[in-house]
C-alpha positions as CSV (number, residue, x, y, z in Angstrom):
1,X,13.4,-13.3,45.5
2,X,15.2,-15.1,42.5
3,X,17.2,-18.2,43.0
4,X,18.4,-20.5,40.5
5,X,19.1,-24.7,41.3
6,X,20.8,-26.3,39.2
7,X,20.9,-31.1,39.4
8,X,21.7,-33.5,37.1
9,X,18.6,-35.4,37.5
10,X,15.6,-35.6,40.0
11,X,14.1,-39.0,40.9
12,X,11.5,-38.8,44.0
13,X,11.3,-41.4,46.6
14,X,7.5,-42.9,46.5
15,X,5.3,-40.9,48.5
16,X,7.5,-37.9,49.0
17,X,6.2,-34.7,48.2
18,X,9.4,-32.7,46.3
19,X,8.9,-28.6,46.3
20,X,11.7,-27.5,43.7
21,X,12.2,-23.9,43.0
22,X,10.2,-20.4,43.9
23,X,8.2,-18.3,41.9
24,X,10.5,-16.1,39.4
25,X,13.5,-18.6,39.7
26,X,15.0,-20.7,37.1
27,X,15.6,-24.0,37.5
28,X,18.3,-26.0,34.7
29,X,18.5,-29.6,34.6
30,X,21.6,-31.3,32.7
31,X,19.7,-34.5,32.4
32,X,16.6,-36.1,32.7
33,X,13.6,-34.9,35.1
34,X,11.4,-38.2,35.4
35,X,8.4,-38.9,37.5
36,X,8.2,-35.2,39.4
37,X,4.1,-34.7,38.1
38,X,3.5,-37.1,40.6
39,X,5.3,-36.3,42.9
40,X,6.8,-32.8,42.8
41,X,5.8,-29.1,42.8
42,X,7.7,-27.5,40.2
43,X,6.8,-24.0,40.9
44,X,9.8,-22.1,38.7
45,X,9.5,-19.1,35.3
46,X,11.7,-21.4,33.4
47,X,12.7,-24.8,33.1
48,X,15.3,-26.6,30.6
49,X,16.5,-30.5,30.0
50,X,17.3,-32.7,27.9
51,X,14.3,-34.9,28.4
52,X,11.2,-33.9,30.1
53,X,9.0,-37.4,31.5
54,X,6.2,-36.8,33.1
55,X,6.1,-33.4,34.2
56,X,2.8,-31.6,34.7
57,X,3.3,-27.8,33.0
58,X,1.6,-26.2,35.6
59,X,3.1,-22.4,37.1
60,X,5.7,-23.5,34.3
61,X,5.7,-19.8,31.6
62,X,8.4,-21.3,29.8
63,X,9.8,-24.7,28.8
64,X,12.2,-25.8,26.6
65,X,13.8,-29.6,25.6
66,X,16.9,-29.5,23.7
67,X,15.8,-25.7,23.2
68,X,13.0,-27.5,20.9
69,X,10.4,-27.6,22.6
70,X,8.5,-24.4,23.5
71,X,5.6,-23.9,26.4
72,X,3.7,-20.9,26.2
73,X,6.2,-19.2,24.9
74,X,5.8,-17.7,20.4
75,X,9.9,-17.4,20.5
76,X,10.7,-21.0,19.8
77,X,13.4,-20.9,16.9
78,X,13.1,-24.6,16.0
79,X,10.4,-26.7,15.6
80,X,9.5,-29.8,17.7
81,X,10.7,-33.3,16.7
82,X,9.1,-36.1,18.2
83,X,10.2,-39.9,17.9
84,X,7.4,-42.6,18.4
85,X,4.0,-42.0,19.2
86,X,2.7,-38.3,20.2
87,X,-0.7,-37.7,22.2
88,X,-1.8,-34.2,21.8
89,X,-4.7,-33.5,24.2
90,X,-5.2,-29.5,23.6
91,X,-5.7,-27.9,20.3
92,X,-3.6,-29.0,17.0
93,X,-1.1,-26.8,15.8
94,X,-1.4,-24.1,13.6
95,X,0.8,-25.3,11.3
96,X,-1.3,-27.6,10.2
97,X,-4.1,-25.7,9.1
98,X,-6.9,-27.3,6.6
99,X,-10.8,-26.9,6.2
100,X,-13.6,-28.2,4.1
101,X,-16.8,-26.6,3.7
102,X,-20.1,-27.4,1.8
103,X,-23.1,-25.2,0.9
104,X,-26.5,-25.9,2.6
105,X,-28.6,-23.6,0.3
106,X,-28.4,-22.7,-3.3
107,X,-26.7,-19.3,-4.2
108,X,-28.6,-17.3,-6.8
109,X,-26.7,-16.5,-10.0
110,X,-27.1,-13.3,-11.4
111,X,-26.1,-12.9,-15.4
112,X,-22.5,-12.0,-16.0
113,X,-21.5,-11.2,-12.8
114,X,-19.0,-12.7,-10.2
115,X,-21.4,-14.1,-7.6
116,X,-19.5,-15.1,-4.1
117,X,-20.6,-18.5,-3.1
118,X,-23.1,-19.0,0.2
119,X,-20.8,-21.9,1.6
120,X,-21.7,-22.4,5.4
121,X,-21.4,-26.0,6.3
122,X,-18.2,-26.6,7.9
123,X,-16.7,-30.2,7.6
124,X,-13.9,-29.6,9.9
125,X,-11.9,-26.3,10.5
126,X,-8.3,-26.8,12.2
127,X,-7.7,-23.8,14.3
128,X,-11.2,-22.1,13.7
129,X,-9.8,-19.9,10.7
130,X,-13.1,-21.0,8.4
131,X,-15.7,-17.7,9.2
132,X,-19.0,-19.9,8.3
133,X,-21.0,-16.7,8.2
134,X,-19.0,-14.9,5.8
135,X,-17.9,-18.3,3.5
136,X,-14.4,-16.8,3.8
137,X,-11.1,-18.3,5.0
138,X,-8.7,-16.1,7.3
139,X,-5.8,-18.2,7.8
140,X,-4.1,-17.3,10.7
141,X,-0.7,-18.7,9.9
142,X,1.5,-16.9,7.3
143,X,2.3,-19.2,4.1
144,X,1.5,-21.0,1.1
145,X,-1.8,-22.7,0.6
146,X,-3.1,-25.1,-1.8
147,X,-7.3,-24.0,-2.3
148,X,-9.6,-26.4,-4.9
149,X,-12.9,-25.8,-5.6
150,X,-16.0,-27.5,-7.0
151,X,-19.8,-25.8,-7.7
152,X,-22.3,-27.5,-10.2
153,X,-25.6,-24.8,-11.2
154,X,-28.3,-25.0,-12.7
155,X,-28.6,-22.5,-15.6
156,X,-28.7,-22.7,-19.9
157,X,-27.5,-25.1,-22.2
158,X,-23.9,-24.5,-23.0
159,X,-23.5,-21.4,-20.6
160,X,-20.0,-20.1,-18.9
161,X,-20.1,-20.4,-15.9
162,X,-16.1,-19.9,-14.3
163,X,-15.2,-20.5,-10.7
164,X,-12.7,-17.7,-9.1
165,X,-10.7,-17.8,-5.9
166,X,-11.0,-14.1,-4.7
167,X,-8.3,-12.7,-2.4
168,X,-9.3,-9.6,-0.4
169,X,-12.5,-9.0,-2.2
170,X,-10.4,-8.2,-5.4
171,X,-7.6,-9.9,-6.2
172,X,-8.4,-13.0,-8.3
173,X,-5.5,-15.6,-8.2
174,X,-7.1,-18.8,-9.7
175,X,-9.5,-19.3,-12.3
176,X,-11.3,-22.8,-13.2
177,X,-13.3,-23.3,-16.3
178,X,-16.2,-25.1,-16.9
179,X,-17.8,-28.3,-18.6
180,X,-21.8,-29.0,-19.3
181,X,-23.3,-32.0,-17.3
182,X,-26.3,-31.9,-18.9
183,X,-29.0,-30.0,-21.3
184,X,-29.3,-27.6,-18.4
185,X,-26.7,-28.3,-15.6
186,X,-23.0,-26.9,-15.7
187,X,-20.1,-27.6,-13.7
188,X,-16.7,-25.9,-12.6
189,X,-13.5,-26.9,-11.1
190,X,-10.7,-24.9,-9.5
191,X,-7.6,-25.6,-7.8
192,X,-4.9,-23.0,-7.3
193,X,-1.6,-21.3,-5.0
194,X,-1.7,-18.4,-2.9
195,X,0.3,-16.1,-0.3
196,X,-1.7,-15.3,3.0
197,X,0.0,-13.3,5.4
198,X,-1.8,-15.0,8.5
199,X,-3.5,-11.9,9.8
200,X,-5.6,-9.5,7.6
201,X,-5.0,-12.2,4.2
202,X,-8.7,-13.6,3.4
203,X,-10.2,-16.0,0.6
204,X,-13.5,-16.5,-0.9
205,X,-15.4,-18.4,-3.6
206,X,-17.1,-16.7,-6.3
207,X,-18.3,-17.8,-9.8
208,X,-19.1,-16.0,-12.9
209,X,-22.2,-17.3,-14.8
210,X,-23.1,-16.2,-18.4
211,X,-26.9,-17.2,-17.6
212,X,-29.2,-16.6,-14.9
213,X,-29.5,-19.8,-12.8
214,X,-29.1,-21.4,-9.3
215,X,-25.9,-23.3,-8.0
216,X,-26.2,-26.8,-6.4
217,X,-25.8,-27.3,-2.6
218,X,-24.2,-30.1,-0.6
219,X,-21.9,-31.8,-2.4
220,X,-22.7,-29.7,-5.4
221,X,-21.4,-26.7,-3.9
222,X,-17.8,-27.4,-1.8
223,X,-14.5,-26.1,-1.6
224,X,-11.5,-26.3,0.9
225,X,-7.6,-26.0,1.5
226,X,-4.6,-26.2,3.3
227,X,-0.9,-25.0,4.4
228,X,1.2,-26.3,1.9
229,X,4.6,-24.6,3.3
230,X,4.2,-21.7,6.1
231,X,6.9,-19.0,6.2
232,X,7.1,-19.3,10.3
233,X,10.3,-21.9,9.6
């Protein structure tokens, strides 16, 4: 059975256990709901208000504030907007994806070749979209992303040695050119802009090398990114 109830506000007395709703009904509030976590059952499909204090989430599918505000729900037309302090005690958003990754072991550089990088150290990952194992980023979050780059290796005086981001295993978008450290040490650098379309889009680090020769690791070896604008909004 579906029922709807529809208050201006809810305020429980202390101590007093408040059942609101049944399961499949809707429940609309024109105000404020304050306090009912403690005190309340809230056992309803959908809630709405204009503020939301204290309520616990639980048998709740869907929840909106100011039609803002979206609880398990991936229909949410607008954003959230929140106005003093936030506590987020779950996982971060998507839309604020961003990883760093170093390499623990040198990558072998074969002569004029693009070598993909052995990066498996992750710094941090937001979201998990950094596949250590395959030093390739999947972001899952359709956008814009800002990628840099760094690798130092060990190979001839004077060699090339050019960093590449790689998109799909073939499409190179950025390219970053190199500078001599020393007698037998080169360096590249690489920052650049791409499209991912948040499921099947992947990047990867590769460098070509005009000598045989050994990158660096740690430090040496790092790159990372993040969303600069996603296409969600």
């Amino acid at each position: 059975m579906s029922s709807n109830l529809r208050v201006n506000s809810i305020v429980p007395a202390t101590g007093t256990n408040v059942a609101i709703g049944t399961a499949g009904g809707t429940i609309t509030f024109n105000a404020n709901i304050s306090g009912v976590s403690t005190f309340a059952t809230v056992n309803a499909t959908t809630v709405s208000a204009t503020t939301i204090t204290g309520v616990t989430t639980a048998g709740i599918t869907t929840a909106f504030i100011n039609s803002r505000l979206g609880i398990a729900t991936n229909t949410v037309s607008q954003p959230l907007y929140v106005v003093g302090n936030a506590k987020i005690t779950g996982a971060v958003s998507d839309n604020n994806l961003a990883f760093h990754a170093e390499a623990t072991s040198a990558t072998s550089l074969a002569l004029n070749v693009q070598t993909k990088l052995s990066i498996t150290s992750e710094s941090f990952d937001v979201a998990n979209c950094y596949d250590a194992s395959n030093s390739r980023y999947t972001p899952n979050v359709a956008g814009w992303y800002f990628l840099r780059g760094a690798c130092r290796a060990d190979i001839s005086s004077n060699a090339v040695l050019h960093a590449y981001f790689k998109k799909n295993g073939s499409q190179d978008f950025a390219i970053g050119n190199f500078m001599n450290v020393s007698s037998s040490q080169c360096a590249t650098l690489i920052s650049g802009v791409g499209f991912f379309n948040g499921t099947t889009d992947y990047v990867e680090f590769h460098v070509y090398s005009a000598a045989v020769g050994n990158t660096g690791s740690g430090v040496n070896v790092n790159w990372s990114g993040f969303l600069l604008s996603p296409t969600a909004f």
